[in-house]
DSSP file (Angstrom, degrees, kcal/mol; ACC not computed):
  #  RESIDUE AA STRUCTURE BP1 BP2  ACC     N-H-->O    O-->H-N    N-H-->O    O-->H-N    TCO  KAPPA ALPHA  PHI   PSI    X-CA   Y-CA   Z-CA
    1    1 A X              0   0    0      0, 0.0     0, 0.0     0, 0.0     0, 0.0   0.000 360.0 360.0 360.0 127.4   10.7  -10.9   -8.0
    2    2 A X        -     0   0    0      1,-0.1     2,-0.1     0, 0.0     0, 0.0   0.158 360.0-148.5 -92.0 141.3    9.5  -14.0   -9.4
    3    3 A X        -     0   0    0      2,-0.0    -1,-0.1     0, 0.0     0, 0.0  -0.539  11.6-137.4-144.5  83.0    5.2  -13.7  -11.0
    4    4 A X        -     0   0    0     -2,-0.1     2,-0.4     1,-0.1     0, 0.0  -0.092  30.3-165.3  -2.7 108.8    3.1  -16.3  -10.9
    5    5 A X        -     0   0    0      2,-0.0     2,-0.2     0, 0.0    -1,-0.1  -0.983  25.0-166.0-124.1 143.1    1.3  -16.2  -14.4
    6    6 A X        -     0   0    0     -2,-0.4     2,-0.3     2,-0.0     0, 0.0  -0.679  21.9-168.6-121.1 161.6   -2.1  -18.0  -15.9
    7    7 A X        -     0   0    0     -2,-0.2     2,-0.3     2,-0.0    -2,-0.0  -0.908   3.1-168.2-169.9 132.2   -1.7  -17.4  -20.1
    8    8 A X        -     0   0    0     -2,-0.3     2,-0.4     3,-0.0     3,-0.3  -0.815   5.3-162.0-140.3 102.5   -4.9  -18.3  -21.6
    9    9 A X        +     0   0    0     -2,-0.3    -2,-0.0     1,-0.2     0, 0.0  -0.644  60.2  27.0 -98.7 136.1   -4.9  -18.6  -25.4
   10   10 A X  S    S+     0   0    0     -2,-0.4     2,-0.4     1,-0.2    -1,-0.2   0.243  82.4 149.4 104.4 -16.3   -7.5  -18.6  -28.1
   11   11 A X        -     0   0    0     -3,-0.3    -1,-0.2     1,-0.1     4,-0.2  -0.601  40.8-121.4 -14.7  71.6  -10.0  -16.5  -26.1
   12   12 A X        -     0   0    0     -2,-0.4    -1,-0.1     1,-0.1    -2,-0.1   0.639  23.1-116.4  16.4 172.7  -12.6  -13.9  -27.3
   13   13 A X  S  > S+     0   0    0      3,-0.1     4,-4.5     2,-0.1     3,-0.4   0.624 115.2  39.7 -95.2 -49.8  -12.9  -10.6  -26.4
   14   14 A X  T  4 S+     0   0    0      1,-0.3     4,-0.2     2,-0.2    -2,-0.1   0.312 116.6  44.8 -88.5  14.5  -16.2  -11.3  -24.8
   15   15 A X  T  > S+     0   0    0     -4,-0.2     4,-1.4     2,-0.1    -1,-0.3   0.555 113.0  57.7-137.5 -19.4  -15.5  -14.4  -23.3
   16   16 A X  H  > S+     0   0    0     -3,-0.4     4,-2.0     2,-0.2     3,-0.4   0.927 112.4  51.6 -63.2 -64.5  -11.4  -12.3  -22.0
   17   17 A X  H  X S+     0   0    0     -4,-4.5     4,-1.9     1,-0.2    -3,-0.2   0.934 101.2  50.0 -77.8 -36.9  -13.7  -10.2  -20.5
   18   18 A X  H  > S+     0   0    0     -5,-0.2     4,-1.8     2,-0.2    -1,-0.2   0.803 115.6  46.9 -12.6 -61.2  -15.8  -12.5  -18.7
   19   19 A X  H  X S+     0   0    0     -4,-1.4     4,-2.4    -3,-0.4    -2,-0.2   0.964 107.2  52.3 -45.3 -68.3  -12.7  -13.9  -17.3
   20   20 A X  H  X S+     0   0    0     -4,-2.0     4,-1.0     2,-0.2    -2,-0.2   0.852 116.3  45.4 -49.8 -58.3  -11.2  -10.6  -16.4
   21   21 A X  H >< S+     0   0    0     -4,-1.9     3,-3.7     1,-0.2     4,-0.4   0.890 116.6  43.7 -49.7 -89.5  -14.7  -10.0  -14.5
   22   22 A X  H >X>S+     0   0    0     -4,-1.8     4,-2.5     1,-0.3     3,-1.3   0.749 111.5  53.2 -58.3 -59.1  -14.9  -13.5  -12.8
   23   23 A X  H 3<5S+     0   0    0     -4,-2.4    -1,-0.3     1,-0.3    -2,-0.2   0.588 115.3  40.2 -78.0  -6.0  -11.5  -13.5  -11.9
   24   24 A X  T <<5S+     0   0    0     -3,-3.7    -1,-0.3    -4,-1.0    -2,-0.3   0.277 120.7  36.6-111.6  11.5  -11.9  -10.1  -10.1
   25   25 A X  T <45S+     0   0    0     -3,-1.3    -3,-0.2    -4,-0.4    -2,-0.1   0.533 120.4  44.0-122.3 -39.4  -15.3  -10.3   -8.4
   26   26 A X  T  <5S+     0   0    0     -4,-2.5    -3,-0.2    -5,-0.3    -4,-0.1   0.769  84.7 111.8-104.6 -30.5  -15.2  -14.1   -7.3
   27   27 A X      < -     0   0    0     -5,-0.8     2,-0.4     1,-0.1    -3,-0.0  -0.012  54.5-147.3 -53.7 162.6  -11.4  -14.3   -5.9
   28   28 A X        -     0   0    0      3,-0.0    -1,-0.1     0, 0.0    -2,-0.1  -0.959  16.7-121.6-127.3 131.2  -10.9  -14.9   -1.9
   29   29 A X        -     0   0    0     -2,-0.4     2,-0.6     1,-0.1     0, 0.0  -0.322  34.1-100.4 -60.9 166.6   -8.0  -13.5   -0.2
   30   30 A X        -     0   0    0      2,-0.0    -1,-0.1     1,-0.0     0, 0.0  -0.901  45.2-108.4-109.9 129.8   -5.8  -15.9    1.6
   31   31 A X    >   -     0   0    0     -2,-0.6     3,-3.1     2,-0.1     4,-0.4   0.128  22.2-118.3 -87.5 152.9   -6.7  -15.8    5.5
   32   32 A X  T >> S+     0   0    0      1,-0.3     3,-2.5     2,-0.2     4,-2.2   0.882 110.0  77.7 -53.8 -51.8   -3.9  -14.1    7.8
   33   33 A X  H 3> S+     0   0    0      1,-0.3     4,-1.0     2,-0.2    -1,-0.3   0.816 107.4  22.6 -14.7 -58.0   -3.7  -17.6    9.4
   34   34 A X  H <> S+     0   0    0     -3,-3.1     4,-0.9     2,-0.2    -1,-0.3   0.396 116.1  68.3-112.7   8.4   -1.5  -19.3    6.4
   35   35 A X  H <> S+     0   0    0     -3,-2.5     4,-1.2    -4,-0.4    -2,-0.2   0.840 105.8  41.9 -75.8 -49.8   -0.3  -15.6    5.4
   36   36 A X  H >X S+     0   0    0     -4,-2.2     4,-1.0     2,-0.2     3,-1.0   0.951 114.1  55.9 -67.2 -38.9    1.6  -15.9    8.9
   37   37 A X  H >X S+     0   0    0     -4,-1.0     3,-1.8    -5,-0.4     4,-0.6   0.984 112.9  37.7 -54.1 -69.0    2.6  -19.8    8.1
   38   38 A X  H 3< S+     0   0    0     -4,-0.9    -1,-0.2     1,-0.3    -2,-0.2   0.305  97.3  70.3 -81.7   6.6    4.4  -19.1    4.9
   39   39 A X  H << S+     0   0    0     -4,-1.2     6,-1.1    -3,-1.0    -1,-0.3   0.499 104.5  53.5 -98.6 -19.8    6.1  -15.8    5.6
   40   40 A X  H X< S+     0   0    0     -3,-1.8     3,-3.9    -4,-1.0     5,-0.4   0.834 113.0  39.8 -66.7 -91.1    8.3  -18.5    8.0
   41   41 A X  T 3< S+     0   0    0     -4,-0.6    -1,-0.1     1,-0.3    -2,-0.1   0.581 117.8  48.4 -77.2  -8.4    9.0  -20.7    5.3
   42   42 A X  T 3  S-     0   0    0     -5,-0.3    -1,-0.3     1,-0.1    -2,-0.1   0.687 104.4-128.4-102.0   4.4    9.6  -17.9    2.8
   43   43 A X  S <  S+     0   0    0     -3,-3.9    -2,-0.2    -4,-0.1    -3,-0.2   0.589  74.4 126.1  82.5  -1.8   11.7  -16.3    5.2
   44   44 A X        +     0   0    0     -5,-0.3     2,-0.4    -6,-0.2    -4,-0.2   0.204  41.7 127.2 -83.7 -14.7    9.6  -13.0    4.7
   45   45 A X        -     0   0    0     -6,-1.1    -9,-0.0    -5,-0.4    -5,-0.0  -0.592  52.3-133.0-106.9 146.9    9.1  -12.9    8.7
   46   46 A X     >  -     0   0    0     -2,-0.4     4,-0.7     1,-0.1     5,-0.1   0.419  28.9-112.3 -26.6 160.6    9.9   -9.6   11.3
   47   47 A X  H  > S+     0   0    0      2,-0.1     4,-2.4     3,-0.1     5,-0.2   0.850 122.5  54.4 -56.6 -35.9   11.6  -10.0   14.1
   48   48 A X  H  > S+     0   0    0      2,-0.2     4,-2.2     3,-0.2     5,-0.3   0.882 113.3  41.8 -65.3 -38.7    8.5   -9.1   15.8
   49   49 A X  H  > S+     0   0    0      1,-0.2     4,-2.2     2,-0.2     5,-0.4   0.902 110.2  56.4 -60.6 -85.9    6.5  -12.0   13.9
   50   50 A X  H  < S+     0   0    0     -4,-0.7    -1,-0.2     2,-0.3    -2,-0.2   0.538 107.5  45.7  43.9 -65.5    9.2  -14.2   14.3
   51   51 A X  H >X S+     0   0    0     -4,-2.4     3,-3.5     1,-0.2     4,-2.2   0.986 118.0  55.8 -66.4 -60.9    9.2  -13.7   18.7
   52   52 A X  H 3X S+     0   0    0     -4,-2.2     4,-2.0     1,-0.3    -2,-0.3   0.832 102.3  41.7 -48.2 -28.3    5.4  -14.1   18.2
   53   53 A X  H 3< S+     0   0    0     -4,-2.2     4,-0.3    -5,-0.3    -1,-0.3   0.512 118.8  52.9-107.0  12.4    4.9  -17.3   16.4
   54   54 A X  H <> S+     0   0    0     -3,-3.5     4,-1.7    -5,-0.4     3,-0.3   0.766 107.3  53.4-105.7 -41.0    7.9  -18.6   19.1
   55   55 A X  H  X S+     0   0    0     -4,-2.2     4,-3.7     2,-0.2     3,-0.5   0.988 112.2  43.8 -22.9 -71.8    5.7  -17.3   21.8
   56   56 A X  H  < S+     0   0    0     -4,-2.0    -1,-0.2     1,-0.3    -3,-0.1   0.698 110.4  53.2 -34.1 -45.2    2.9  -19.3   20.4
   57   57 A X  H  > S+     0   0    0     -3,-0.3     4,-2.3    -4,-0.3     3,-0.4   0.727 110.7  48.4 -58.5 -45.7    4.8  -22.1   19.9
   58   58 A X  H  X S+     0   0    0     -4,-1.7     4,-1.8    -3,-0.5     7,-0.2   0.975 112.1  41.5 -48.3 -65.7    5.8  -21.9   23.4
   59   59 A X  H  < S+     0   0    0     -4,-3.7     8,-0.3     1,-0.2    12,-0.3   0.731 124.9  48.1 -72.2 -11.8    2.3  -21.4   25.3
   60   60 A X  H  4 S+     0   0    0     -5,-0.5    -1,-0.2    -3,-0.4    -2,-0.2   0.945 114.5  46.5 -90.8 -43.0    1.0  -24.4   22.3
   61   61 A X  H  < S+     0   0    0     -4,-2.3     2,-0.2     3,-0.0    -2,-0.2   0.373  87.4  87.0 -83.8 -15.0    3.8  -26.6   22.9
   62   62 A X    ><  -     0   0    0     -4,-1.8     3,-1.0     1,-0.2     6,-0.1  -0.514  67.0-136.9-100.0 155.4    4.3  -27.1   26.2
   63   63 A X  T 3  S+     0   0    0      1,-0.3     2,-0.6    -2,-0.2     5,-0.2   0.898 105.9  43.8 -78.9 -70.7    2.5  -29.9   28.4
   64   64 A X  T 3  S+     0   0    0     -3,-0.1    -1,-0.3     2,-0.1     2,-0.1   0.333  84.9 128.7 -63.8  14.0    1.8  -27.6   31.3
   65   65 A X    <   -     0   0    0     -3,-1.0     4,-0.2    -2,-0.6     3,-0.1  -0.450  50.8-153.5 -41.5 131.7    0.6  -24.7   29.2
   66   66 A X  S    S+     0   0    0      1,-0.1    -1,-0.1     2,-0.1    -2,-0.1   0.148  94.7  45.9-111.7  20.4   -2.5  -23.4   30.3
   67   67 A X  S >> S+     0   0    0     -8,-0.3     4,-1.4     2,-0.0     3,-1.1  -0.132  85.7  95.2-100.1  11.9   -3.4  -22.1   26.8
   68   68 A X  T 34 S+     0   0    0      1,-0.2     3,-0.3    -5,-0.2    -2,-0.1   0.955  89.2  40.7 -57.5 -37.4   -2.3  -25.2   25.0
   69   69 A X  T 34 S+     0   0    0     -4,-0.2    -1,-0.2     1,-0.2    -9,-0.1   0.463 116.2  59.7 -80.1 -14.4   -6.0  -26.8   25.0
   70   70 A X  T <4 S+     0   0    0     -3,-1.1    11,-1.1    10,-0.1     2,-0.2   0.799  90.5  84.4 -99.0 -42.0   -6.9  -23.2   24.1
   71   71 A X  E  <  -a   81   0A   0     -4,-1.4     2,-0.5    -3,-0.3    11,-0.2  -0.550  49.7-163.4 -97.3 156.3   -4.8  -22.5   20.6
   72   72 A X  E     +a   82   0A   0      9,-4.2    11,-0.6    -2,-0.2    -3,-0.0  -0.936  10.1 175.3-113.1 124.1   -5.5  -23.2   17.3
   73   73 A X  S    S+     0   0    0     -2,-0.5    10,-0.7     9,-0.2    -1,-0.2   0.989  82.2  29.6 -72.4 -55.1   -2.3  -23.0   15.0
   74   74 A X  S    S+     0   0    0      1,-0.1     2,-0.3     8,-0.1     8,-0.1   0.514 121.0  23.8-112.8 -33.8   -4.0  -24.2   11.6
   75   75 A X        -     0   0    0    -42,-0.1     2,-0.4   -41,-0.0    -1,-0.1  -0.989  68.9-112.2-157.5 153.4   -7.5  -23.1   11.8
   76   76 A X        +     0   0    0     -2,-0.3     2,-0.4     6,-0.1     5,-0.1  -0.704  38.3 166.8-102.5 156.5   -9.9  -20.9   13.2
   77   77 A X    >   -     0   0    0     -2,-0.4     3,-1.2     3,-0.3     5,-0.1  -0.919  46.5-109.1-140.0 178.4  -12.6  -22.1   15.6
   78   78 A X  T 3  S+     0   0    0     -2,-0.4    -1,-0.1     1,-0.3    -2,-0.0   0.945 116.0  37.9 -63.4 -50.4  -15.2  -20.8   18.1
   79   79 A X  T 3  S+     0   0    0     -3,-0.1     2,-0.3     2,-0.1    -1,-0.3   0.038 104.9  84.4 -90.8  27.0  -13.3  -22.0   21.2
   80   80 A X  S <  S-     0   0    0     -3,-1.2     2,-0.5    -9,-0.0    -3,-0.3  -0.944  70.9-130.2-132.8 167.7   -9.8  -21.4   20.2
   81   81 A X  E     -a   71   0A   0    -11,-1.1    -9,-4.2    -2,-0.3    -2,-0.1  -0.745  32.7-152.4 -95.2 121.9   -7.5  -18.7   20.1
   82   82 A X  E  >  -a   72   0A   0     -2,-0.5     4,-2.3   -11,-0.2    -9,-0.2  -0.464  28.5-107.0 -76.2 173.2   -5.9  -18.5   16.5
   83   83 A X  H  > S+     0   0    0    -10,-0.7     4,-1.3   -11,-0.6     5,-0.2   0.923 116.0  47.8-113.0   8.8   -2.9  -17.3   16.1
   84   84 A X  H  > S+     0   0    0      2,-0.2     4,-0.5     1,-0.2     5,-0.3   0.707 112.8  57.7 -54.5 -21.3   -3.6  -13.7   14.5
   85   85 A X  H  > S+     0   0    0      2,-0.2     4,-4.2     3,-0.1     3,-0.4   0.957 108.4  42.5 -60.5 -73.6   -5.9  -13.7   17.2
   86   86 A X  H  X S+     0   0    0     -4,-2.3     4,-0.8     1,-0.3    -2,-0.2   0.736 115.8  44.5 -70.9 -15.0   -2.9  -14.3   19.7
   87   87 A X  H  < S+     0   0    0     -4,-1.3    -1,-0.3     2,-0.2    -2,-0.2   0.696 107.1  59.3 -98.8 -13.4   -0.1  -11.8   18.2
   88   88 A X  H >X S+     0   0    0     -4,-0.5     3,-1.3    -3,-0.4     4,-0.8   0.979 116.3  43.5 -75.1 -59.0   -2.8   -8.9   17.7
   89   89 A X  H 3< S+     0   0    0     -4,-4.2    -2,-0.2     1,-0.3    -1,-0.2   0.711 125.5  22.1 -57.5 -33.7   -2.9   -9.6   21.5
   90   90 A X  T >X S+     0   0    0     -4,-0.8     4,-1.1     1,-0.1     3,-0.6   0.003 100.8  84.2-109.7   6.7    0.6  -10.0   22.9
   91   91 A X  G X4 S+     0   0    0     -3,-1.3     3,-1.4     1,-0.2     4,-0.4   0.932  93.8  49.7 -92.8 -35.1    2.5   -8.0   20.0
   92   92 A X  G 3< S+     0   0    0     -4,-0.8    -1,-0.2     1,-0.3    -2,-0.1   0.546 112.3  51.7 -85.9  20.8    1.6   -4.4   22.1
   93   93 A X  G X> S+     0   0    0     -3,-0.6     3,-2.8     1,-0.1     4,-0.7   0.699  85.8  89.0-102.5 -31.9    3.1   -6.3   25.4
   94   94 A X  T << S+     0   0    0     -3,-1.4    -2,-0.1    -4,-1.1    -1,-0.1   0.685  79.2  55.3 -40.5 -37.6    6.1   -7.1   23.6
   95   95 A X  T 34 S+     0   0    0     -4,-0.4    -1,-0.3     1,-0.2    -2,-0.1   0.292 101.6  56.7 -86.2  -5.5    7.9   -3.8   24.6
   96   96 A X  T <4 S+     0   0    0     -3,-2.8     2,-0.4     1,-0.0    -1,-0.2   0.371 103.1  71.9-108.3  -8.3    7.5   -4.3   28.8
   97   97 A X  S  < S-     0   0    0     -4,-0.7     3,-0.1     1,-0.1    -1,-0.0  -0.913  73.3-160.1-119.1 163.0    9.1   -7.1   28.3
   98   98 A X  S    S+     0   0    0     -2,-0.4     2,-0.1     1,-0.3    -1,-0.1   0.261  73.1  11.6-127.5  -3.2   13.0   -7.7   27.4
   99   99 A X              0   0    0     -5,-0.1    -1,-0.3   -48,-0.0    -4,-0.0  -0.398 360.0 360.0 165.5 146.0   13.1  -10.9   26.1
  100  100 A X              0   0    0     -3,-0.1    -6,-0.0    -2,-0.1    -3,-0.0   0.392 360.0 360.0 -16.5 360.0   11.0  -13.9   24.8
């Protein structure tokens, strides 16, 4: 599997650890929001993900949806549904029903 790698020459000890320190204190994870985007495009997603983010698509996409005006694909806000928001909700429903 393929490893991103930052290669930093010419670097102290004191100045290595600094980095090491900085780079392990200050990082941000990257929010479930663009984790769920890019496990499509990397091809990485479940089946279960997979029905979910066509659900979404569904209930987003459609004119007479009456969650379209409600979800947010891309970002999260106060009056929208994201859509970790919306598979946390629907994924334990998945199983009464028998298809999409």
């Amino acid at each position: 599997m393929p490893v991103p790698v930052v290669i930093y020459n010419g670097l102290s000890p004191k100045d290595e650890v600094r980095l090491f320190i900085y780079i392990n204190t200050k990082q941000k994870s990257v929010p479930s929001q663009f984790l769920l985007d890019i496990k499509q495009l990397a091809e990485l997603e479940t089946g279960t993900e997979e029905n979910l983010r066509d659900i979404f698509d569904l209930f987003d996409e459609r004119p007479d949806s009456a969650l379209g005006s409600l979800l947010s694909d891309s970002e999260a806000s106060k009056w929208k549904i994201t859509r970790v928001t919306f598979n946390s909700t629907i994924k334990p429903l998945l199983s009464i029903f028998s298809e999409k």
